[in-house]
DSSP file (Angstrom, degrees, kcal/mol; ACC not computed):
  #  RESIDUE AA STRUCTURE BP1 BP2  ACC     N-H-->O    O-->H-N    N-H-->O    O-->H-N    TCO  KAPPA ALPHA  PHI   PSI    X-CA   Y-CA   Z-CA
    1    1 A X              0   0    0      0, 0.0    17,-0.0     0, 0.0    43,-0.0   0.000 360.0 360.0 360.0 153.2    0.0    0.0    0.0
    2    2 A X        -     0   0    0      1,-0.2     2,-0.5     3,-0.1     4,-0.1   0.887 360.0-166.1-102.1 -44.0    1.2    3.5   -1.0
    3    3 A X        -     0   0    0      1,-0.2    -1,-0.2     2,-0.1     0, 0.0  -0.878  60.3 -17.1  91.3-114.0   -0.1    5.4    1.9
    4    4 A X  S    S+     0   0    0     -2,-0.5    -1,-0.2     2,-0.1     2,-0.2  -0.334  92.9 146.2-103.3  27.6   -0.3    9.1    1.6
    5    5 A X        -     0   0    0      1,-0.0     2,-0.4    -3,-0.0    -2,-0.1  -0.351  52.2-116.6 -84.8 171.1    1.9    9.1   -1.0
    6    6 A X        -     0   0    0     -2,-0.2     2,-0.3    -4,-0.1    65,-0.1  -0.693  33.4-152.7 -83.5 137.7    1.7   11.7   -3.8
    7    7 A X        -     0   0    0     -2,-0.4     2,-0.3    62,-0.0     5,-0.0  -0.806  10.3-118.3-128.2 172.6    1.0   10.3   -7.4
    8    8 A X    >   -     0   0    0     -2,-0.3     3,-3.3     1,-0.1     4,-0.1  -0.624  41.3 -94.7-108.4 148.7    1.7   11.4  -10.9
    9    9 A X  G >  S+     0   0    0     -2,-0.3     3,-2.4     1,-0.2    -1,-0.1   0.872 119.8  55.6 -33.8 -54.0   -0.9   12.2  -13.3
   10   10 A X  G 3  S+     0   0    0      1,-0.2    -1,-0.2     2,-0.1     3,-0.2   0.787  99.2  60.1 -65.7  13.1   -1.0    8.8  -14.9
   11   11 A X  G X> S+     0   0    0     -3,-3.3     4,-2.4     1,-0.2     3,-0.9   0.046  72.2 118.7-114.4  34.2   -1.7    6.9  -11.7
   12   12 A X  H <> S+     0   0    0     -3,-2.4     4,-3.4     1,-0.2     3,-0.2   0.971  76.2  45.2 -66.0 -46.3   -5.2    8.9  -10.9
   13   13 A X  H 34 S+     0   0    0      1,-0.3    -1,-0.2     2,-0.2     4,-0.1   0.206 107.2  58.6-108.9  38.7   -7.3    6.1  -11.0
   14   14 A X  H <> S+     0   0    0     -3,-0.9     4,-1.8     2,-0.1    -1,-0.3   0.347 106.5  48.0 -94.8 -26.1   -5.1    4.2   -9.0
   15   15 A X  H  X S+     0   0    0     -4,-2.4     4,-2.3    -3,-0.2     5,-0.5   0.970 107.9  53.0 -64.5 -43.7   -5.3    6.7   -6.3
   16   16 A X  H >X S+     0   0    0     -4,-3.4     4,-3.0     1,-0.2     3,-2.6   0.900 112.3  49.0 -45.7 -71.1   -9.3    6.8   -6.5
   17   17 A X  H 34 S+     0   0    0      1,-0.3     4,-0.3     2,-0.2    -1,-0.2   0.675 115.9  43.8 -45.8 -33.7   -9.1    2.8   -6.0
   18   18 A X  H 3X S+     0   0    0     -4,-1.8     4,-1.9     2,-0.2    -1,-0.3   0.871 110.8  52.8 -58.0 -44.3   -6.7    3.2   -3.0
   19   19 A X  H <X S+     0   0    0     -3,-2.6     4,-2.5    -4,-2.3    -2,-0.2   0.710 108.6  51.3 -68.9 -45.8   -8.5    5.9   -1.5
   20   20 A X  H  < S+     0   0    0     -4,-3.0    -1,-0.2    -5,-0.5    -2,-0.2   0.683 111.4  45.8 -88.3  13.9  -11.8    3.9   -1.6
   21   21 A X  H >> S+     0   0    0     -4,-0.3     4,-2.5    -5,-0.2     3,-1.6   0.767 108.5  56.9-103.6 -45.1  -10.5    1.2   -0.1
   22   22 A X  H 3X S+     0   0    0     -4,-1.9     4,-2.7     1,-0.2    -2,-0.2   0.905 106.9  46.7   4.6 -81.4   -9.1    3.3    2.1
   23   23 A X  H 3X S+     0   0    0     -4,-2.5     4,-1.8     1,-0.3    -1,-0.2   0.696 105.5  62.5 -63.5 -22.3  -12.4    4.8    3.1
   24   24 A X  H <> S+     0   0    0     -3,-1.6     4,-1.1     2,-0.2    -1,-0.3   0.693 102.1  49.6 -92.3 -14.1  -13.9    1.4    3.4
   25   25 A X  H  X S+     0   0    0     -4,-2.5     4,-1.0     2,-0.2    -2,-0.2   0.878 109.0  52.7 -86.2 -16.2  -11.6    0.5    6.2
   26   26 A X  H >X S+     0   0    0     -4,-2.7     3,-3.6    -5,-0.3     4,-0.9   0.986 109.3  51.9 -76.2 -66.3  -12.3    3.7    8.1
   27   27 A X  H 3X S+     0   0    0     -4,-1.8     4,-2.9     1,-0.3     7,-0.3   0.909 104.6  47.5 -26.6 -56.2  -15.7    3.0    7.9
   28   28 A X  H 3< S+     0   0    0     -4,-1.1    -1,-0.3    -5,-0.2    -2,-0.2   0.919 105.3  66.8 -65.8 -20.8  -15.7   -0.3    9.1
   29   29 A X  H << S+     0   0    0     -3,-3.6     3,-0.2    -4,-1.0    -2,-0.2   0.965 110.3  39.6 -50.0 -55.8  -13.2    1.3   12.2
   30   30 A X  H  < S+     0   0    0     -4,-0.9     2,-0.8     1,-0.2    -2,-0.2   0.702 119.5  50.8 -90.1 -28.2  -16.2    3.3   13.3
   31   31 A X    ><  +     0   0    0     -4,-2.9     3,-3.6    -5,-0.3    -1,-0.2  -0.720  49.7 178.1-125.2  98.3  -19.0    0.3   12.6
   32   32 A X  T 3  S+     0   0    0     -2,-0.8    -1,-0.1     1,-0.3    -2,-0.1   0.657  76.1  70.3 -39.6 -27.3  -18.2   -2.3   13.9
   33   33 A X  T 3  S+     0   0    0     -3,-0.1    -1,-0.3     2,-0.1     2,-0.2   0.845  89.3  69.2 -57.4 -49.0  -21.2   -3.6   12.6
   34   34 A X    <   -     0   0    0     -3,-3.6     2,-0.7    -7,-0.3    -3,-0.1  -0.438  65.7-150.3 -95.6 167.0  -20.2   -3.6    9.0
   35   35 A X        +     0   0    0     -2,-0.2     3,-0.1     1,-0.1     4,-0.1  -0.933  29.9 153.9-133.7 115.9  -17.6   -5.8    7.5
   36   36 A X     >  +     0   0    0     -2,-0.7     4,-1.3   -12,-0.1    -1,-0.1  -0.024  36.2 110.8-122.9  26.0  -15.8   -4.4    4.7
   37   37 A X  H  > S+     0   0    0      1,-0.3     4,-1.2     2,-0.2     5,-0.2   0.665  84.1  48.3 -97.3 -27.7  -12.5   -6.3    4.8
   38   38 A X  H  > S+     0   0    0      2,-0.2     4,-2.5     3,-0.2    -1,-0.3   0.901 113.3  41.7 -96.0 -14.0  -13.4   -8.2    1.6
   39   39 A X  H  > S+     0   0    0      1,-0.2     4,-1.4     2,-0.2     5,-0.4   0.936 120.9  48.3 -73.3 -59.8  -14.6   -5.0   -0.8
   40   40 A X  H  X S+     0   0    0     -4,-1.3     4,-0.8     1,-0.3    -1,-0.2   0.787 115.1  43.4 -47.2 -29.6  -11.5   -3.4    0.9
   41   41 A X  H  X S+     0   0    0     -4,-1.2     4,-2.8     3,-0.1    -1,-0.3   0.960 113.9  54.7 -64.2 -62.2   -9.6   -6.7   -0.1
   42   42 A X  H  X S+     0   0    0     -4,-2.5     4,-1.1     2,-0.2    -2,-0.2   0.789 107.2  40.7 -37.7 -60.7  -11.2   -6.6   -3.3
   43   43 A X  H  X S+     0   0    0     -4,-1.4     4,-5.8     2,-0.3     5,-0.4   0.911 109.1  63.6 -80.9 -51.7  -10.3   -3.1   -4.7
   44   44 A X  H  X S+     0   0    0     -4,-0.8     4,-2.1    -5,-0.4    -1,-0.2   0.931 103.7  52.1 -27.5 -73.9   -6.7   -3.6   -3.2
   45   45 A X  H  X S+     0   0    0     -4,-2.8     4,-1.0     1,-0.2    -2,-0.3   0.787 112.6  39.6 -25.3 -56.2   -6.6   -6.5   -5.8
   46   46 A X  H >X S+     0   0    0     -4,-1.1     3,-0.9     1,-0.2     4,-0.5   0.927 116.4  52.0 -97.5 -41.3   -7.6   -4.5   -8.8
   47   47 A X  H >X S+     0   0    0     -4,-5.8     4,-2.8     2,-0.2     3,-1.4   0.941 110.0  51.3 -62.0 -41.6   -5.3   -1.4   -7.6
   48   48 A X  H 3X S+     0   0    0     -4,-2.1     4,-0.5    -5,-0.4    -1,-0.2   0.738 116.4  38.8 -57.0 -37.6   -2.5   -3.7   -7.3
   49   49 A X  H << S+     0   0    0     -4,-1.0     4,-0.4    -3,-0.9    -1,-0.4   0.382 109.1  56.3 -79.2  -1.4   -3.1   -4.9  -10.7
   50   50 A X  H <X S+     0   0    0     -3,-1.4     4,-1.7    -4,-0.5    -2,-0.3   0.835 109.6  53.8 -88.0 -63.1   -4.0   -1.5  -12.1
   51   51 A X  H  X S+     0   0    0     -4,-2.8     4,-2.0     1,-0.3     5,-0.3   0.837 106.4  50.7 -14.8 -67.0   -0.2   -0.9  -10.6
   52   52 A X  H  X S+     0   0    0     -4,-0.5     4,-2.9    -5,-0.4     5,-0.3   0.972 114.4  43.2 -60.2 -64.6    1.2   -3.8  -12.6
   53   53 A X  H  > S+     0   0    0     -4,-0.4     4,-0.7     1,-0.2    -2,-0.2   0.942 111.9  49.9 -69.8 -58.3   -0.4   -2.6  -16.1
   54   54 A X  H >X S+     0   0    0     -4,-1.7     3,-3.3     2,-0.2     4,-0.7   0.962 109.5  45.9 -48.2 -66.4    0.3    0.6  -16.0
   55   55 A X  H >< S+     0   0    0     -4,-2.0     3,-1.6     1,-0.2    -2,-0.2   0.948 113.6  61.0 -41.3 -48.4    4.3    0.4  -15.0
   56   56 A X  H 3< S+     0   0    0     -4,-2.9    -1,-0.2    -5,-0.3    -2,-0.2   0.664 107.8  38.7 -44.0 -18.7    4.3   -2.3  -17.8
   57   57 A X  H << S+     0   0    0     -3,-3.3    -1,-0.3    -4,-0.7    -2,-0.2   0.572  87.1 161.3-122.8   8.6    3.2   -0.1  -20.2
   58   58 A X    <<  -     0   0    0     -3,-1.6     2,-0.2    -4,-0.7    -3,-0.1   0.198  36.1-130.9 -48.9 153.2    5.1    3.3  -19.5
   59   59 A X    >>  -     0   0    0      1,-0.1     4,-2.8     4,-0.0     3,-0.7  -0.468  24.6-117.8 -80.5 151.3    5.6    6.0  -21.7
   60   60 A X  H 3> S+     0   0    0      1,-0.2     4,-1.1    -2,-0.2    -1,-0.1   0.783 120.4  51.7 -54.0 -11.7    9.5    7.5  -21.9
   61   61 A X  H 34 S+     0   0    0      2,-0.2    -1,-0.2     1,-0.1     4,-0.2   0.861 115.2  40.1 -96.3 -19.2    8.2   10.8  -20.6
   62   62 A X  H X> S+     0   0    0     -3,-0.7     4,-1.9     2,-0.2     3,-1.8   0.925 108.6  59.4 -76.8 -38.5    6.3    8.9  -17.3
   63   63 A X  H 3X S+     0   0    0     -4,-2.8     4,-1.5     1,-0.3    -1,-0.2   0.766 113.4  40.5 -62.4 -33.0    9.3    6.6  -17.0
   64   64 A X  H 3X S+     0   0    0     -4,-1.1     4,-0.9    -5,-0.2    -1,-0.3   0.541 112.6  50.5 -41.2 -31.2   11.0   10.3  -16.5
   65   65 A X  H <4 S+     0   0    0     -3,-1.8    -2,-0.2    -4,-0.2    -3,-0.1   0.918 109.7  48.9 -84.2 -36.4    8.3   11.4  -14.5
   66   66 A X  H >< S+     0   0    0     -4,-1.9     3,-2.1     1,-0.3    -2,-0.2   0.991 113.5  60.4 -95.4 -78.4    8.7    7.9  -12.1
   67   67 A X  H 3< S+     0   0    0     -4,-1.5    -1,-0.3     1,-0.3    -2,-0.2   0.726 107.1  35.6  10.9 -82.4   12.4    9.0  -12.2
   68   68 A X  T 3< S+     0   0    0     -4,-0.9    -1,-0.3     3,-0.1    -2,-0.2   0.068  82.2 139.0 -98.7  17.8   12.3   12.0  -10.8
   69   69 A X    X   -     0   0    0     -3,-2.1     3,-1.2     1,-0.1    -3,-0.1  -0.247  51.7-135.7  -7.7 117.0    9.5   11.4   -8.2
   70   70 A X  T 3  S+     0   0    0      1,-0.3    -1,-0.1    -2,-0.1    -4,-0.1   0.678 106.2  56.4 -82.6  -7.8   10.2   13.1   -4.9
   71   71 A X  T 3  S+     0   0    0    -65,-0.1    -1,-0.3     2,-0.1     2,-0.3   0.324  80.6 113.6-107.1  -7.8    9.1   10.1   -3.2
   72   72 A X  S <  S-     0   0    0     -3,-1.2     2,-0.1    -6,-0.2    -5,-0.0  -0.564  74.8-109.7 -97.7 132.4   11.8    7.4   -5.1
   73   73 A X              0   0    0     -2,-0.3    -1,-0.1     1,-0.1    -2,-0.1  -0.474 360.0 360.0 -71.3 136.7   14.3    5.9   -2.8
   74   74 A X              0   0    0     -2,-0.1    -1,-0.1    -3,-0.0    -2,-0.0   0.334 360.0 360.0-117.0 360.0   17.4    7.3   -3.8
């Protein structure tokens, strides 16, 4: 999981998909009631594959962008 990290244009709708899983675990923090562990599983899956495809298919200018990331262990 990426955390609060900052992302680069092409990786928007891996942030949405992080972010709602995200949201589904806070939810479920505060109600107990609901059990969200598998959506929250679920969307993890697809970001994690959304992750995969995209780096597989960068462009030279993203592969620049991914480069020069403030966030890249140096």
């Amino acid at each position: 999981m990426r955390g609060t990290q900052n992302y680069l244009d092409f990786e928007k709708g891996l942030a949405e998909l992080e972010g709602k899983a995200e949201e589904l675990r806070a939810m479920g923090g505060q109600d107990s009631g609901m059990d969200v562990a598998e959506e929250a599983r679920q969307l993890d899956e697809k970001s994690a594959a959304l992750l995969k495809d995209l780096y597989a298919k960068l462009t030279p200018w993203q592969k620049c962008q991914v480069a020069r990331h403030p966030g890249r262990p140096h």
